[in-house]
N, C-alpha and C positions, 0 to 999 in steps of 0.2 A: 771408923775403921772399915766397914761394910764398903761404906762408899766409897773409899781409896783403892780399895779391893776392885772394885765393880770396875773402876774411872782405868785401872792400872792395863785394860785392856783395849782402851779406847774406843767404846761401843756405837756404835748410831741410835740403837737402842736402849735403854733404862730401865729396868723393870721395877718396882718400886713396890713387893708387896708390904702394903701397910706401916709407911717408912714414919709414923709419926703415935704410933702404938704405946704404950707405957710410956711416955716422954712427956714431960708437964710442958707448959706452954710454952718457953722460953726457949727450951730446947727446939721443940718442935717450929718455929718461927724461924729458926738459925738452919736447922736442916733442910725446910724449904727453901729458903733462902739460897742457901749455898746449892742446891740441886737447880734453881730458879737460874743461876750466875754460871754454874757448868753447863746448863743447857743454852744459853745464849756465846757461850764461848767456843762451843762446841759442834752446835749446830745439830745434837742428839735430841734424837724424841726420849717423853716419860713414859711408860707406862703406869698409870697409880692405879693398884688394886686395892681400896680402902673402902670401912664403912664411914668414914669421916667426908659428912656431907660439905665442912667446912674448907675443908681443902679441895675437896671438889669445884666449892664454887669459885675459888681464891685461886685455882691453878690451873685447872683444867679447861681446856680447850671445847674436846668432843669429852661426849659421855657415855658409856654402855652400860646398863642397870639391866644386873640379872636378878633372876630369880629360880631357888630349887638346878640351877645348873645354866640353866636357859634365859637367852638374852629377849627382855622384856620390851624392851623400849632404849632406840640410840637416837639422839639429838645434840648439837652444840649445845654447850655449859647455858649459856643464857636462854634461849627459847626451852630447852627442858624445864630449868628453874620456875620460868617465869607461866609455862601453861602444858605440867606435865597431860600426858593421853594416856599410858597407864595405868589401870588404878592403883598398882604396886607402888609404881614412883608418887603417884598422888597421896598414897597411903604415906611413904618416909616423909614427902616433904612435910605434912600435914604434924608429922611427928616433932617438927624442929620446932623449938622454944619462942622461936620469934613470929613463927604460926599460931602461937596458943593463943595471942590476942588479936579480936578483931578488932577493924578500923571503929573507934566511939566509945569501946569498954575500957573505963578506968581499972578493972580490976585483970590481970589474966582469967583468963578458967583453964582448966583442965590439961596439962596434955591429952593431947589424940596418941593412941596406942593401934595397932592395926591387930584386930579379934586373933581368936583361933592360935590353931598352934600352925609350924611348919611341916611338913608331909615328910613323912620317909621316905629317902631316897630307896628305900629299897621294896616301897610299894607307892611308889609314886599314882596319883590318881589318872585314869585315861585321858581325861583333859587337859585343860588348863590346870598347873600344877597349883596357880593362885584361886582357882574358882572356889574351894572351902572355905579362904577368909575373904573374899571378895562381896563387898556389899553391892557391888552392881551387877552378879554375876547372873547370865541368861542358861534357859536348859542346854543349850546347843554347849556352852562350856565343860559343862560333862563330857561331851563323847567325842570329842577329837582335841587335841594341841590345834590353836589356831596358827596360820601362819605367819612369819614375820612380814609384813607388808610395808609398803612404803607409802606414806601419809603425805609427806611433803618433800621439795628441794633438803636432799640431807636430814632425813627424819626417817623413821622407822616406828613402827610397836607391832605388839603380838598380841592383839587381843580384839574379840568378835565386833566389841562395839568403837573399835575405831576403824573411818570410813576415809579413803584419802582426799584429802583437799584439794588438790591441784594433780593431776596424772605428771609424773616426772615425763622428762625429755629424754628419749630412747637415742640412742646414737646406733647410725645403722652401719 
């Protein structure tokens, strides 16, 4: 119904917060689906604001991964996946089930869980809002928010210890 709602305006735009939430699998496959078949008819962008890393990989083009408010690290779907620079995004991905085995262990081990609790927003720390649970986190992460930088062609992150790779092409 939501969707018909949404479709009955005829948007360019989608906004899609968290369109696959309480929905078991079946549904939630039909729902992409169908958003998947209106955006190709239509020629509308998504917007998916999900924690569903799943449909992320399965739908999603570009990716913005925030954290505490703030955008952490942007990359296309597959270069993000495949060699997050974030520790935050390194931290979720590390989180997904099919990360919990390495290449040669017949048994799984462990979910990875990422420490710590998350900050109050309404004492958020002077730094970096992830430097608390951050295992790579340097002293300089305490006393400024780093800035978003640009690492590569269509790549971003926010964080001290990422250094960019290639100097993007400035257009004058």
């Amino acid at each position: 119904v939501m969707i018909a709602l949404a479709m009955a305006c005829d948007p360019t735009l989608l906004i899609a917060d968290e369109p696959t939430t309480a929905l078991d699998v079946t549904i939630q496959a039909q729902i992409l689906e169908l958003m998947r078949r209106l955006q190709a008819e239509t020629g509308m962008s998504i917007l998916f604001i999900t924690h569903n890393l799943g449909v992320v990989a399965h739908h999603a083009d570009d990716v913005v991964v925030m954290y505490s408010g703030r955008v952490v690290e942007r990359a296309p779907v597959r270069p993000l996946f495949a060699q997050p620079e974030h520790p935050y995004t390194q931290g979720l991905l590390a989180c997904l089930p099919g990360k919990a085995r390495l290449p040669g262990q017949p048994k799984p081990k462990r979910l990875f869980a990422i420490r710590g609790q998350v900050s109050s927003p309404l004492a958020p720390p002077p730094g970096c809002a992830f430097e608390p649970r951050c295992d790579q986190a340097l002293p300089e992460c305490r006393s400024a928010m780093p800035p978003l930088i640009d690492i590569r062609q269509d790549r971003q992150a926010r964080c001290v210890r990422v250094q960019p790779d290639q100097p993007l092409a400035r257009v004058a």
